[in-house]
N, CA, C and O atoms as a MOPAC input file, in Angstrom:
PM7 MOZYME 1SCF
protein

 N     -8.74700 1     0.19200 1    34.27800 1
 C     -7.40700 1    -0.35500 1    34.30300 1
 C     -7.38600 1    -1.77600 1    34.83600 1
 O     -6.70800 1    -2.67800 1    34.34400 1
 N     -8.55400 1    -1.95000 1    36.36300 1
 C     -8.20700 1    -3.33500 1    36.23100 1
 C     -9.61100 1    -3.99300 1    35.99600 1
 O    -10.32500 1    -4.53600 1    36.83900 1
 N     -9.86600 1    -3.80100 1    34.51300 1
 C    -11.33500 1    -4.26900 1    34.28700 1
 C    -11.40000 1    -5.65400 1    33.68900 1
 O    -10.37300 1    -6.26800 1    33.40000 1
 N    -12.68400 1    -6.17200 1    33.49500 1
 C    -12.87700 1    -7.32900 1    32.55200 1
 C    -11.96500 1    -7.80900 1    31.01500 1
 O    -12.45100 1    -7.29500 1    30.00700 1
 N    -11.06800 1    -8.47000 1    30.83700 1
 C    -10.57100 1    -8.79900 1    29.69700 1
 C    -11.53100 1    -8.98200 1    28.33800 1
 O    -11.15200 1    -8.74100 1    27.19200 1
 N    -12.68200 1    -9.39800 1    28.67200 1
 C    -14.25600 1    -9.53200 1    27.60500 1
 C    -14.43700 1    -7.94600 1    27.69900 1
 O    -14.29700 1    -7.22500 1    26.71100 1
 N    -14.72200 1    -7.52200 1    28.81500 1
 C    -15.20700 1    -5.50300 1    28.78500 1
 C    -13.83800 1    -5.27000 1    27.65900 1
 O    -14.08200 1    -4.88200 1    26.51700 1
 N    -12.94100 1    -5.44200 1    27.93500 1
 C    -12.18500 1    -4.48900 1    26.54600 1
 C    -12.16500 1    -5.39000 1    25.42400 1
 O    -11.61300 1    -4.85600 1    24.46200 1
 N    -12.46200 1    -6.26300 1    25.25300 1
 C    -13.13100 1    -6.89500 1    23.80700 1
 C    -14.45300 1    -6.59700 1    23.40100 1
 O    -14.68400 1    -6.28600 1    22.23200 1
 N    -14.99400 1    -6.63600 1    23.92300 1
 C    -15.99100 1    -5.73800 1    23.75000 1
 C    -16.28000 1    -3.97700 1    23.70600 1
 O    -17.30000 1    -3.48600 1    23.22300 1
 N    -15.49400 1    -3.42200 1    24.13100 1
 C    -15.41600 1    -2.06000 1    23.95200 1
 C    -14.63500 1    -2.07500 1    22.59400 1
 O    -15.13500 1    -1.18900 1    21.90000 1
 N    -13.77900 1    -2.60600 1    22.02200 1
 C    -12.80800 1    -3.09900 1    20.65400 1
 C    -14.04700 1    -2.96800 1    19.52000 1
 O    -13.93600 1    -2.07600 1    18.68000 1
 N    -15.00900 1    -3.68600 1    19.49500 1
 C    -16.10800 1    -4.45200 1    18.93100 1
 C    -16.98800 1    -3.06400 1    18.77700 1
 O    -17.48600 1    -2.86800 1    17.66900 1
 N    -17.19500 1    -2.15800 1    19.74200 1
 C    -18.10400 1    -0.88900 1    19.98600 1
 C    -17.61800 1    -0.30000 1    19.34000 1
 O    -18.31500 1     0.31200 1    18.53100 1
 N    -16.11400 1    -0.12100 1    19.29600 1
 C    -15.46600 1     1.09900 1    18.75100 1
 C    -14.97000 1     0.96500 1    17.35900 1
 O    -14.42800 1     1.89900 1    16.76800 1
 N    -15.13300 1    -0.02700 1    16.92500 1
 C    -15.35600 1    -0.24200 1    15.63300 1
 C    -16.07300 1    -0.57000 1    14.76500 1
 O    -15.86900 1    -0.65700 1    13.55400 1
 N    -17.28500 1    -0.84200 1    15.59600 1
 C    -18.20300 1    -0.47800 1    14.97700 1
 C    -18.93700 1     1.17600 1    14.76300 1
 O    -19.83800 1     1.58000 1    14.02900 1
 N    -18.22300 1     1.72800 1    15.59700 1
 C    -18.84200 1     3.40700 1    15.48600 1
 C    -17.51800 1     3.87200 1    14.48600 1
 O    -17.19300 1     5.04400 1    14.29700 1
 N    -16.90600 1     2.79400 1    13.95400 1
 C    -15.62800 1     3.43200 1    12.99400 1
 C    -14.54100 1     4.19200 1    13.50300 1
 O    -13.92000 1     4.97400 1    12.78300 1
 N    -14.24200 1     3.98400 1    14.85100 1
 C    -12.64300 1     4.46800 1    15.16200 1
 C    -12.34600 1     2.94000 1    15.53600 1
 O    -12.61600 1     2.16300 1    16.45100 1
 N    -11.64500 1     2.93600 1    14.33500 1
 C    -10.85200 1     1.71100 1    14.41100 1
 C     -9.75000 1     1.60200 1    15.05300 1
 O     -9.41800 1     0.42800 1    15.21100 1
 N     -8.79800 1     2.63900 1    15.64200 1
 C     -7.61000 1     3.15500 1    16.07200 1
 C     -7.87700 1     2.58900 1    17.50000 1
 O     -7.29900 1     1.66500 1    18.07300 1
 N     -9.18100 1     3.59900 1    18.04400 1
 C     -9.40900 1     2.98300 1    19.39500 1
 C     -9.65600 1     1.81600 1    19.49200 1
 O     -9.22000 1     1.44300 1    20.58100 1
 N    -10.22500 1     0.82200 1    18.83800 1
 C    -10.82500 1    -0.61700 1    19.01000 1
 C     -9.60200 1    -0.95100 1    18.58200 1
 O     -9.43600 1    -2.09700 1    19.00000 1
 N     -8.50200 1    -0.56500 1    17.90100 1
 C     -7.34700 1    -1.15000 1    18.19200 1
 C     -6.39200 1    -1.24700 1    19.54700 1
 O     -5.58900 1    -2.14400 1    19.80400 1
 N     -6.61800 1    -0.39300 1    20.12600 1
 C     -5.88200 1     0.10400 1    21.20700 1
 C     -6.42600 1    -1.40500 1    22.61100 1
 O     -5.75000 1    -2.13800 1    23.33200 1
 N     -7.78000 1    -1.25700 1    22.41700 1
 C     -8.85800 1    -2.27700 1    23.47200 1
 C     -8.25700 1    -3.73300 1    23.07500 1
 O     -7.82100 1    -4.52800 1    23.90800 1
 N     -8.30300 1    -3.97900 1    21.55900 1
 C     -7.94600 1    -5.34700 1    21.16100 1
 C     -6.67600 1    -5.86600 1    21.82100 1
 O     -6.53700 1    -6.78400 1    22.62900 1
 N     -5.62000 1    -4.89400 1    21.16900 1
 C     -3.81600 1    -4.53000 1    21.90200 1
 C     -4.28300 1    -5.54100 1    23.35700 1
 O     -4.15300 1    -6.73400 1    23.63100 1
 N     -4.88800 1    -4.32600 1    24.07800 1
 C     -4.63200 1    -4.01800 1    25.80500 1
 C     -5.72500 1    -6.29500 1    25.93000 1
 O     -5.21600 1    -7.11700 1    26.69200 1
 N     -6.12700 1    -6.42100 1    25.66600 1
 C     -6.76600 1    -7.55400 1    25.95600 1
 C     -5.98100 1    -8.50200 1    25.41000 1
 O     -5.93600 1    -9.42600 1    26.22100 1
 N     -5.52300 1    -8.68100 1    24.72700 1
 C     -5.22400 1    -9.54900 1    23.69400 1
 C     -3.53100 1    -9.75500 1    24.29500 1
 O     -3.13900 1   -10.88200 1    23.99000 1
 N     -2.64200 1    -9.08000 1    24.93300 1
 C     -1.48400 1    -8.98300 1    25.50700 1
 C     -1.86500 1    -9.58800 1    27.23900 1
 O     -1.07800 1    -9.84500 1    28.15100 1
 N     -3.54500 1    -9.67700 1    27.19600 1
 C     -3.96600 1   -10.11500 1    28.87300 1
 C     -4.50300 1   -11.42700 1    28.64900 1
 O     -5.28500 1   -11.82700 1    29.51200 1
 N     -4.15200 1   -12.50200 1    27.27200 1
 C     -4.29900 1   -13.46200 1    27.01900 1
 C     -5.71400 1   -14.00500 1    26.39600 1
 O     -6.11300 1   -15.16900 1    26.39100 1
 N     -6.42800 1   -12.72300 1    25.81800 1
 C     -7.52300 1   -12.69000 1    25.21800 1
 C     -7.52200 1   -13.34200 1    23.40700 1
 O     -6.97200 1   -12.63400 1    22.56300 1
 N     -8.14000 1   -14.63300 1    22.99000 1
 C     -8.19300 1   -15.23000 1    22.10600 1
 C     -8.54400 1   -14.32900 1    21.05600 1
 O     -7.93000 1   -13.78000 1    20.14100 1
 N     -9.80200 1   -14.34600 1    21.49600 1
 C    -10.89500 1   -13.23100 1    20.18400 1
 C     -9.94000 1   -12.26500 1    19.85400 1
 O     -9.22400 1   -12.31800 1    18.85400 1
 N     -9.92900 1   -11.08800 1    20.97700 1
 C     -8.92800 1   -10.17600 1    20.64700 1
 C     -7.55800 1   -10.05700 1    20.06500 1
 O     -7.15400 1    -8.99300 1    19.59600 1
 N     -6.82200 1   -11.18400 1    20.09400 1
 C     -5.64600 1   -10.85700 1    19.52200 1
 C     -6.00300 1   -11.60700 1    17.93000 1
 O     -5.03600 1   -11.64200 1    17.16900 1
 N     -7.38100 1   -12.22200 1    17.38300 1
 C     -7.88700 1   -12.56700 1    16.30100 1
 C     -8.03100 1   -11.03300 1    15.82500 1
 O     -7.27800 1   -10.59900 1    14.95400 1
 N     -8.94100 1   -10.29000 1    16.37500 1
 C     -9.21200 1    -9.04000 1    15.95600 1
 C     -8.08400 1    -8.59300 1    15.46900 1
 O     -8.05300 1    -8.26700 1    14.28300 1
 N     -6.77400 1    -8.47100 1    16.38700 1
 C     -5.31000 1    -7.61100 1    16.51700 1
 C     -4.88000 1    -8.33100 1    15.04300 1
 O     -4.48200 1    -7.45400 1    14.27600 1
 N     -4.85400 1    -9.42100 1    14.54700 1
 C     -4.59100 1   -10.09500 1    13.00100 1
 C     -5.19100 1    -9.01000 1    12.30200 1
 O     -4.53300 1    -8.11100 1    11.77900 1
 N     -6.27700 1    -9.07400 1    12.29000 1
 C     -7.40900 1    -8.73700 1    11.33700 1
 C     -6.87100 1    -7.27000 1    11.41700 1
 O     -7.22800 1    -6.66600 1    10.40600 1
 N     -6.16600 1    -6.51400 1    12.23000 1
 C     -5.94200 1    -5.01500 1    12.41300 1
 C     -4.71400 1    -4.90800 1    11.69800 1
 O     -4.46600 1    -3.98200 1    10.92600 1
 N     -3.85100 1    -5.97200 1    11.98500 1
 C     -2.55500 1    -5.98300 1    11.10700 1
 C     -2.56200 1    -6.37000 1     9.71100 1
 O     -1.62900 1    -5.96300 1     9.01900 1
 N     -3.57400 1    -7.18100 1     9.11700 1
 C     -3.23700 1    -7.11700 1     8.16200 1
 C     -4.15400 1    -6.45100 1     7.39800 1
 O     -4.10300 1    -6.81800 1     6.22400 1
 N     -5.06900 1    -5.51400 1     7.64700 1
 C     -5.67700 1    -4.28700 1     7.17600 1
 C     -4.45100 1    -2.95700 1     7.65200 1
 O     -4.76500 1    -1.76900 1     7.57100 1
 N     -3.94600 1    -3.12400 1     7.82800 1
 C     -3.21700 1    -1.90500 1     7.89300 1
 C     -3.33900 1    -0.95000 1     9.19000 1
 O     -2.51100 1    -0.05500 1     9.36200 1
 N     -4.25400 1    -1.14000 1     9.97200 1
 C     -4.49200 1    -0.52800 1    11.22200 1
 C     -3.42100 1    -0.31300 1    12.02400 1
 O     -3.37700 1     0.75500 1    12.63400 1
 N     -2.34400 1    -1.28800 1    12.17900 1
 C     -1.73100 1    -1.67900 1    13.22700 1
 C     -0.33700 1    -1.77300 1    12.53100 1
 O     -0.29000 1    -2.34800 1    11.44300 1
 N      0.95500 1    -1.18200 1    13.14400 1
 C      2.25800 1    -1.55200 1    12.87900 1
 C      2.69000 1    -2.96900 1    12.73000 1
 O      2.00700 1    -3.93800 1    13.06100 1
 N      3.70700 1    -3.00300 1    12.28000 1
 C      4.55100 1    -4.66300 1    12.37100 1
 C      4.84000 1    -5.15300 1    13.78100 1
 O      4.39100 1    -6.20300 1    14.24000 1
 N      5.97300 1    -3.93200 1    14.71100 1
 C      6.24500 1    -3.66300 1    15.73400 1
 C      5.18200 1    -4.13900 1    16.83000 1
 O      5.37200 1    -5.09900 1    17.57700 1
 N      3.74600 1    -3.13200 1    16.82200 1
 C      2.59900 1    -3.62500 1    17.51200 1
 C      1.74300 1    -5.10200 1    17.35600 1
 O      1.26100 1    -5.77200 1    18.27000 1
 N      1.72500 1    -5.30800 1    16.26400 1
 C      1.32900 1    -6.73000 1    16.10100 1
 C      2.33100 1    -7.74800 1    16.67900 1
 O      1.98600 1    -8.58700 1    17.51300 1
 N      3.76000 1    -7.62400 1    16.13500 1
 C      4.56500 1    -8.28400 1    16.87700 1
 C      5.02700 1    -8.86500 1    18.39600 1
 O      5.41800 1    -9.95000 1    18.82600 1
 N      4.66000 1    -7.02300 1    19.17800 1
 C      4.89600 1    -7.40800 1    20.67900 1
 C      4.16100 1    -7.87300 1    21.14600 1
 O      4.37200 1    -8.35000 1    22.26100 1
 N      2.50200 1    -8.01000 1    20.33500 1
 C      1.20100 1    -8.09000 1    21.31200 1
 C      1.49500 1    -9.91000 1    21.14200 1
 O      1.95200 1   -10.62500 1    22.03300 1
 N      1.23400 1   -10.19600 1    20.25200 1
 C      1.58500 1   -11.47000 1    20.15700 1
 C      2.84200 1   -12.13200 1    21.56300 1
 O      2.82100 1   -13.15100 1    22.25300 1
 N      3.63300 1   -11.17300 1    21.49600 1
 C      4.97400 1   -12.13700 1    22.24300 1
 C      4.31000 1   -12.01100 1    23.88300 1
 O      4.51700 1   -12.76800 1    24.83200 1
 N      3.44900 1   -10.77200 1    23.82400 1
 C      2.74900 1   -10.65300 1    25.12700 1
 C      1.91900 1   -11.86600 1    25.57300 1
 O      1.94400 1   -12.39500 1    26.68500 1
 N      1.07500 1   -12.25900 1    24.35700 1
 C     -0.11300 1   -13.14200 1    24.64200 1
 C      0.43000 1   -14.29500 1    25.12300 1
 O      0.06300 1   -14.85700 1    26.15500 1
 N      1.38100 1   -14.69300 1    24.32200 1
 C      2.44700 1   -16.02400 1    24.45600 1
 C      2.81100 1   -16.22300 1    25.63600 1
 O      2.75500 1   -17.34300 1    26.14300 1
 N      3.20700 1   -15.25400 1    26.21200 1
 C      3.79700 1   -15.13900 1    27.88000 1
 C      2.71700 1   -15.20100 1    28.61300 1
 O      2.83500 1   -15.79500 1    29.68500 1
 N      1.61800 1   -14.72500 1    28.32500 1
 C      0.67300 1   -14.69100 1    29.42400 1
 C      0.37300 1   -16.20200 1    29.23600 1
 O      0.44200 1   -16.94200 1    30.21700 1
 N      0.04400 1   -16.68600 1    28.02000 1
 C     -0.87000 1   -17.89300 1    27.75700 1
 C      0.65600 1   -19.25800 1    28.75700 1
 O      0.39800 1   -20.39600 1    29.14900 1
 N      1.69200 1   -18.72800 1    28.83800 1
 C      2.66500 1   -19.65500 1    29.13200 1
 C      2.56600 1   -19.50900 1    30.95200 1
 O      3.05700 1   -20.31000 1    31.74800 1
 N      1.70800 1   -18.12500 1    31.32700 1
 C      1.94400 1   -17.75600 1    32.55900 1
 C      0.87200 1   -18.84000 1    32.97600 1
 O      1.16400 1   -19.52900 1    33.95300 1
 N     -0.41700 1   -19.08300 1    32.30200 1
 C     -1.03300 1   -19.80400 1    33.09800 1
 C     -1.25400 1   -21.44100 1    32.79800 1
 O     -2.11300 1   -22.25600 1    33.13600 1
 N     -0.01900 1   -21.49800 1    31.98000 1
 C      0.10500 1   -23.16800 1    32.22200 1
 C      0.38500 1   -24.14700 1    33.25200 1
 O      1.54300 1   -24.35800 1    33.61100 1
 N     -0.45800 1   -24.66500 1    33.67300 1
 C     -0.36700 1   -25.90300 1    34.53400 1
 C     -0.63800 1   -27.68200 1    35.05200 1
 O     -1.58300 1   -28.39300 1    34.71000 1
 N      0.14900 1   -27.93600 1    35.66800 1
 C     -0.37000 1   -29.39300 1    34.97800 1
 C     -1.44500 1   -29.47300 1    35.57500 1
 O     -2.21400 1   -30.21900 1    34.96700 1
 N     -1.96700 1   -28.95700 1    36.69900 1
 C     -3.62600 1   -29.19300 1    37.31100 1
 C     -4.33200 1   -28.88200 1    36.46100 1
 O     -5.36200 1   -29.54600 1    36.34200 1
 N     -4.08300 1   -27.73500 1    35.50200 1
 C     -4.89200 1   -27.29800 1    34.72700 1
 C     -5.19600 1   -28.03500 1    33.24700 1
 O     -6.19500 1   -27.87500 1    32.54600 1
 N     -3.86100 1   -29.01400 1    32.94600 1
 C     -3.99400 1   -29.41200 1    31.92400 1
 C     -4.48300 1   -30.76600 1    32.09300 1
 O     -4.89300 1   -31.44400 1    31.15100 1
 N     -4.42100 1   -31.30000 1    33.74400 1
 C     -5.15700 1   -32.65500 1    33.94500 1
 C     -7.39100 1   -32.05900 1    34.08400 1
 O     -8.43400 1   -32.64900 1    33.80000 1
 N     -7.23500 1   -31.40100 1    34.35500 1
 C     -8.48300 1   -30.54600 1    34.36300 1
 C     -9.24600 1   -30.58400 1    32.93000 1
 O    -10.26500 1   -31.19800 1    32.61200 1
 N     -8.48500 1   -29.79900 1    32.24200 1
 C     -8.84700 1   -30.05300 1    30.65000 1
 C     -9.17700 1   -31.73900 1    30.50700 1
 O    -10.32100 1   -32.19300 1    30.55300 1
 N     -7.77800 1   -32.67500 1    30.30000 1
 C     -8.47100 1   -33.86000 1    29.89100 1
 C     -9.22200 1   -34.76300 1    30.34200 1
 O     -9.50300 1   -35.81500 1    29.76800 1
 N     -9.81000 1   -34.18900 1    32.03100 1
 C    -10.56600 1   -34.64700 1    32.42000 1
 C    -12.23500 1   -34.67600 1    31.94800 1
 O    -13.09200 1   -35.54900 1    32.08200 1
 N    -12.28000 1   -33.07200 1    31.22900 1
 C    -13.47100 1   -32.50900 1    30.83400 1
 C    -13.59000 1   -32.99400 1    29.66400 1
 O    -14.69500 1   -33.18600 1    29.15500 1
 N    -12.52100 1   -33.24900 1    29.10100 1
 C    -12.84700 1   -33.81000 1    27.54000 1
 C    -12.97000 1   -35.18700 1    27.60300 1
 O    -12.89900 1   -35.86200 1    26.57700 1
 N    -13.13000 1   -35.63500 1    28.59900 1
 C    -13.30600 1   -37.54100 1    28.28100 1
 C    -14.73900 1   -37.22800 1    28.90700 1
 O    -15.31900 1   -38.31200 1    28.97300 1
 N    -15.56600 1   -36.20200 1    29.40000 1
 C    -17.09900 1   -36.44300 1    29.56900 1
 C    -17.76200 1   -36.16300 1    28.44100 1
 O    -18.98500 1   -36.29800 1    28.39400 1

């Protein structure tokens, strides 16, 4: 519950590759709403194969958005263009 955001992208990745796609949907969901890139790529790829509701694709998204808005900052964004001018 309060594990690695990569551990449940990666458990996503396991579990669909052993073909329960349902569960590696569920891992993608739960990461991907905790501001996980890859994973909410996967969560696309689940919606528009059919894996995944409208509803679920929809909220996970509005989740990611909020999280990705939770950790905006300007230290963080002077940080970034600091790293990109080396």
């Amino acid at each position: 519950m309060k594990g690695s955001i990569d551990a449940r992208n990666n458990l996503g990745c396991l579990e669909g590759k052993a073909g329960n796609h349902h569960r590696a949907m569920k891992h993608f969901v739960m990461a991907a709403k905790a501001g996980d890139d890859l994973s909410l790529e996967n969560v696309k790829k689940g919606f528009m194969k059919g894996v995944i509701s409208k509803d679920v694709y929809a909220n996970t998204l509005r989740a990611y958005h909020e999280r990705k808005n939770e950790m905006k900052s300007d230290e963080r964004e002077k940080a970034a263009a600091a790293r990109n001018q080396l």
